[in-house]
C-alpha positions in Angstrom: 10.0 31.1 -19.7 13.2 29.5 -19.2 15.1 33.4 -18.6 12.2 33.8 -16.1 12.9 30.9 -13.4 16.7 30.7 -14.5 18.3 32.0 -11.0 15.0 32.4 -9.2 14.0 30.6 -5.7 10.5 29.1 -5.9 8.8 28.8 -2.3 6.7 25.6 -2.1 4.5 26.8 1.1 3.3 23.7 3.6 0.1 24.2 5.4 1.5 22.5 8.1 4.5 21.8 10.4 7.6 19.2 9.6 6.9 15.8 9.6 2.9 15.1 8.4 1.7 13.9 5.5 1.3 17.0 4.0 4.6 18.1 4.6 6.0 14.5 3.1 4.3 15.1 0.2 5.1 18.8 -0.1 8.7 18.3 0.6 9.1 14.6 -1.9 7.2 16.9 -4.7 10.0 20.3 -4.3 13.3 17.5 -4.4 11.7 16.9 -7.9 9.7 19.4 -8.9 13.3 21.8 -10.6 13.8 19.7 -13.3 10.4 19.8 -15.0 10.5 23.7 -14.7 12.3 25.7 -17.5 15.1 27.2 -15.8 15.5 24.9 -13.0 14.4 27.0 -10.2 16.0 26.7 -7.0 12.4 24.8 -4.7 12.8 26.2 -0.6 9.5 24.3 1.2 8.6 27.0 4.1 6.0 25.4 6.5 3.6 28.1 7.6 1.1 25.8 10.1 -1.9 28.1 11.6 -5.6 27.2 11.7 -5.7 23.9 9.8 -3.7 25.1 7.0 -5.9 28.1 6.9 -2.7 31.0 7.8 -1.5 29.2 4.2 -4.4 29.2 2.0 -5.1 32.6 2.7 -1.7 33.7 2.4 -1.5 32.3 -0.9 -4.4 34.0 -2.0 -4.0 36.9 -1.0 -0.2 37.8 -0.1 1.9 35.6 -1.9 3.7 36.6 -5.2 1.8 36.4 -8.3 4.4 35.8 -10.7 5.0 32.1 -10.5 7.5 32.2 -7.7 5.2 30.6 -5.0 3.1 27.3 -4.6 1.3 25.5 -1.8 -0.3 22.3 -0.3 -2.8 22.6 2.4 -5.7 20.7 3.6 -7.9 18.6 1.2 -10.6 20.0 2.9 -10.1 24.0 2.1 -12.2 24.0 -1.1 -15.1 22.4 0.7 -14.9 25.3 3.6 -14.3 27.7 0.8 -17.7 26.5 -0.7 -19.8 26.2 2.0 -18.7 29.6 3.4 -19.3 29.3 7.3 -16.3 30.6 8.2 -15.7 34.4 8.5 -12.2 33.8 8.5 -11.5 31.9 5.1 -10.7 34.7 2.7 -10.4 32.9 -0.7 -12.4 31.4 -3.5 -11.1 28.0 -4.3 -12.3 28.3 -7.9 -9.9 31.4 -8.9 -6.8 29.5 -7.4 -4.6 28.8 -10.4 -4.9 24.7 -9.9 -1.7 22.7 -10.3 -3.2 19.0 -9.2 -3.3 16.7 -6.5 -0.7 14.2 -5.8 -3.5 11.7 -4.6 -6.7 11.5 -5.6 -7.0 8.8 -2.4 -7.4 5.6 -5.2 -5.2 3.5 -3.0 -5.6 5.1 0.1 -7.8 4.8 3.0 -8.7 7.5 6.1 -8.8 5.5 9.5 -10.4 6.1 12.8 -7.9 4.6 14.6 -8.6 3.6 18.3 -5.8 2.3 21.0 -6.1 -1.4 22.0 -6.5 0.0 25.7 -9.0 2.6 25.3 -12.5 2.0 26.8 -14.2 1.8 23.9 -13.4 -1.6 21.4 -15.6 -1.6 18.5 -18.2 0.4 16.4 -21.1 -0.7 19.0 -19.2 0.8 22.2 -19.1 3.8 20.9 -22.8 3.6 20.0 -23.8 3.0 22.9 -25.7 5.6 25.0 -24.1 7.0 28.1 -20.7 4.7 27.6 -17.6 6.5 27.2 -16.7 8.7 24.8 -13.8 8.0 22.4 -11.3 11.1 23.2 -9.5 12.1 19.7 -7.6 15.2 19.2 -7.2 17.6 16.3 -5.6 20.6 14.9 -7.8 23.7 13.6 -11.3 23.9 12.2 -10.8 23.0 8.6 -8.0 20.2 9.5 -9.6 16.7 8.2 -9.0 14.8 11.3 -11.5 17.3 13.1 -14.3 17.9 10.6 -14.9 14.2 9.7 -14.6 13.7 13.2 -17.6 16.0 13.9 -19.0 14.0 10.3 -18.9 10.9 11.6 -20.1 11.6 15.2 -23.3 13.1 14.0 -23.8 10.7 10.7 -22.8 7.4 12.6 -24.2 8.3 16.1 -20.5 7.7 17.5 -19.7 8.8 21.1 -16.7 11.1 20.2 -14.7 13.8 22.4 -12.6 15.6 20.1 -9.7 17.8 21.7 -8.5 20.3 18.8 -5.6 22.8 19.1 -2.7 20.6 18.7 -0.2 22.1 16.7 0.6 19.2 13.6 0.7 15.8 12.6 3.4 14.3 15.0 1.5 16.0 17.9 -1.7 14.1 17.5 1.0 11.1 16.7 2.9 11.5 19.9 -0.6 12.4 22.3 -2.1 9.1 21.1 1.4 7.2 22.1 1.0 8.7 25.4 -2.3 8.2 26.5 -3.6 11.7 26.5 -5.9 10.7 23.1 -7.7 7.4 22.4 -6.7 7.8 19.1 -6.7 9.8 15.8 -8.5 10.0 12.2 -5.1 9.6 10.3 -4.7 8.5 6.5 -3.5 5.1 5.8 -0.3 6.2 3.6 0.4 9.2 6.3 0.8 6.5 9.1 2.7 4.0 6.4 5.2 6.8 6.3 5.5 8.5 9.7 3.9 5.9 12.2 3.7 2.4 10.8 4.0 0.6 14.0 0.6 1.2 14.3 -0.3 -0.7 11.2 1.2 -3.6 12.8 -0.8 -6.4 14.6 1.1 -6.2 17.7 1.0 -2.2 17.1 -1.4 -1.5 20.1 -3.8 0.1 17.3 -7.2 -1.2 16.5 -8.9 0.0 13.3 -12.4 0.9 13.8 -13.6 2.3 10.9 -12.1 3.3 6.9 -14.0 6.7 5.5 -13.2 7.7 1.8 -14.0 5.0 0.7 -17.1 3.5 -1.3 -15.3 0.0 -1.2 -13.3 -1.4 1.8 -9.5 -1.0 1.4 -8.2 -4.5 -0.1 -5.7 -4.9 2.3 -8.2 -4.2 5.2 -11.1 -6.1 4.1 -12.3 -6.2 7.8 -12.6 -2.7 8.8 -16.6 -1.6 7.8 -16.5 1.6 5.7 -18.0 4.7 7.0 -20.9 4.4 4.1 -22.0 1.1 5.4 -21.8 2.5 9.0 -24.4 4.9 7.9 -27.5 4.9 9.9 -30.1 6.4 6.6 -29.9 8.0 3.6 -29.6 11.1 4.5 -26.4 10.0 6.8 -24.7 8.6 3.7 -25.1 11.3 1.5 -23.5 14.1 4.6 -20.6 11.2 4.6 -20.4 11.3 0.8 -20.2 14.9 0.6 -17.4 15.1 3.4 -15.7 12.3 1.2 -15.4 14.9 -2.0 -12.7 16.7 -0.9 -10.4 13.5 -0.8 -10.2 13.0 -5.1 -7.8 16.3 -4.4 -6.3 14.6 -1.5 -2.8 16.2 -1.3 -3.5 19.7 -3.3 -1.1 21.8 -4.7 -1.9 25.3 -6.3 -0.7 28.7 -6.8 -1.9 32.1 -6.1 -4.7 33.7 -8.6 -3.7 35.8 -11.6 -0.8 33.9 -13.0 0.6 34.5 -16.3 -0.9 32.5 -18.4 2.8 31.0 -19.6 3.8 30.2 -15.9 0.4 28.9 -15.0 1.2 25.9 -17.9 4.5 25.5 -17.0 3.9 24.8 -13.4 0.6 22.8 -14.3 2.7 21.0 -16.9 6.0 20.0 -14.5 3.2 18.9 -11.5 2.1 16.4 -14.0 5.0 15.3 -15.5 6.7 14.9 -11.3 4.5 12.3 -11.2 5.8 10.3 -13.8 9.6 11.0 -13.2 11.4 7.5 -12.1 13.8 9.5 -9.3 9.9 10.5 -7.6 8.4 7.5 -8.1 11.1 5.5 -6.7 11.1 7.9 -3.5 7.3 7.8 -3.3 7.3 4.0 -2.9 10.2 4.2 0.1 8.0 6.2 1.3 4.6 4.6 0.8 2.9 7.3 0.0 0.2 7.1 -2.7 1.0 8.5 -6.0 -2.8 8.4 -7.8 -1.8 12.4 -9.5 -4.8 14.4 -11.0 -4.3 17.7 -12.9 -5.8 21.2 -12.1 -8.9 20.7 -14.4 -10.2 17.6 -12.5 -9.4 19.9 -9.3 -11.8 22.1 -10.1 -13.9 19.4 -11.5 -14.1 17.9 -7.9 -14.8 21.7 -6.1 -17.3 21.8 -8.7 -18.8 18.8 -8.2 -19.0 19.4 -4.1 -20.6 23.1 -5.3 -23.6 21.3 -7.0 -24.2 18.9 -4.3 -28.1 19.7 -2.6 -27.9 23.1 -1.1 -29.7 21.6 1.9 -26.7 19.1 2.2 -24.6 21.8 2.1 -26.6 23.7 4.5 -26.8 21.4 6.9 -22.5 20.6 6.8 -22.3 24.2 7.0 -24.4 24.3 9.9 -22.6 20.5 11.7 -19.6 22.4 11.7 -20.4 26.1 12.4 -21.8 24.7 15.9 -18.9 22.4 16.2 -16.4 25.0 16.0 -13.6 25.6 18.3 -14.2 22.0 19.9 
């Protein structure tokens, strides 16, 4: 193991252009990911944004080097399109990936509909009400998070929502909401912590109108109503608890199928053990990013799990977004 990675580069692939959350996460977890590895590989992060993170997943799955060289983290919510299977373009099976963990398994974190002070629309109950205006948010690609529980939480909730996909990352969405082209943006809490947290301020010109992955409010937002107690029935809070699934694998990393079985440990092993290195903790906490790691097994655990939810729930999120898609 140790002649195999002694000398090589390992590419640690980003779903997603510079300066998002995934790319914080991807790029903290390759300054610390060598030394856990027999042989101290040299870790290169190459972004490769396209489709929500899609371009990556199916490049990993299909294109990338099966000897332990290459990596990725892409959108939490790939397993869950890989699943349902509404998407002719999504060209994996999340089961087969070879699993290395999640960095966050969303324990401390929270996932905000964040609304601009001076948008039209205040509270939960504007946007409720008929004819009023609609909150404009934007997204990225079908499959992106931001636009899927968007289209969630506009049919479960009964929210008046415009939602403008196509921008290119992160700091797009970031930067459209800061000039007025966007109300505002579906954005997790540690995400805008590290990249925006002006808006978590009070004079931040950000209202929070709602918290989503959560089954408890977030203790340091005890005021903000949860998407689950938003819910209008039953059958609303079980389509928001099956879009909440994905979020135990919040930040996901994996490699391609097919792994020797030697490599596939190692990397599993050094994910793991990352998360317990002092040089990444302290990094993680400048950063104030949530470090809640879970392994590959209670990965697949969690795909499982969303696999066995009740094929009409399934049916029907296949269905919310299949007519929701491109817009």
């Amino acid at each position: 193991m140790t002649d195999f990675y002694k000398g090589k580069q390992l590419n640690l692939i980003v779903g997603y252009g510079t300066g998002g959350g995934y790319d914080v996460y991807g790029r903290v977890i390759a300054r610390h990911l060598a030394r856990h590895i027999p042989g101290t590989p040299n870790v290169v992060v190459q972004n490769m944004p396209g489709a929500g993170s899609l371009r990556a997943v199916n490049y990993l799955y299909n294109n990338a080097p099966k000897d332990g060289t290459a990596i990725a983290i892409f959108a939490r919510d790939m397993p869950l399109l890989g699943v349902i299977g509404h998407n002719p373009n999504v060209r994996f099976d999340p089961r087969k990936f070879t699993w290395l963990g999640s960095s966050s398994s969303y324990a401390n974190d929270a996932y905000f509909l964040f609304v601009r002070t001076d948008a039209q629309v205040k509270s939960i109950e504007d946007a409720r009400r008929p004819g009023g205006p609609p909150i404009v948010l934007g997204g990225t690609a079908e499959g992106a998070t931001g636009n899927d529980i968007a289209i969630v939480v506009r049919d479960a909730l009964g929210l008046n929502i415009k939602l403008i996909a196509g921008y290119p990352d992160s700091n797009a969405l970031f930067l459209a909401v800061d000039r007025k082209e966007l109300d505002g943006r579906f954005v997790g809490l540690s995400a805008t912590s590290s990249s925006h947290p002006e808006w978590l301020l009070p004079n931040g010109g950000m209202q929070k109108l709602l918290q989503f992955a959560r089954v408890t409010r977030h203790p340091q937002f005890p005021d903000v109503p949860t998407a689950r107690e938003l819910a209008r029935d039953d059958k609303s809070r079980a389509l928001i608890a099956l879009a909440e699934l994905p979020y135990r694998l919040s930040r996901p990393f994996a490699a391609p199928p097919g792994l020797p079985e030697d490599r596939a440990q190692a990397l599993q092993k050094a994910f793991l053990a990352v998360h317990e290195d002092p040089q990444y903790l302290e990094e993680a906490a400048k950063l104030k990013i949530d470090v809640s790691p879970i392994g590959g097994t209670e990965v697949l655990r969690a795909i499982e799990d969303i696999a066995n939810a009740p094929p009409e729930m399934l049916e029907y999120m296949k269905k919310l977004l299949a007519e929701n898609k491109g817009g």
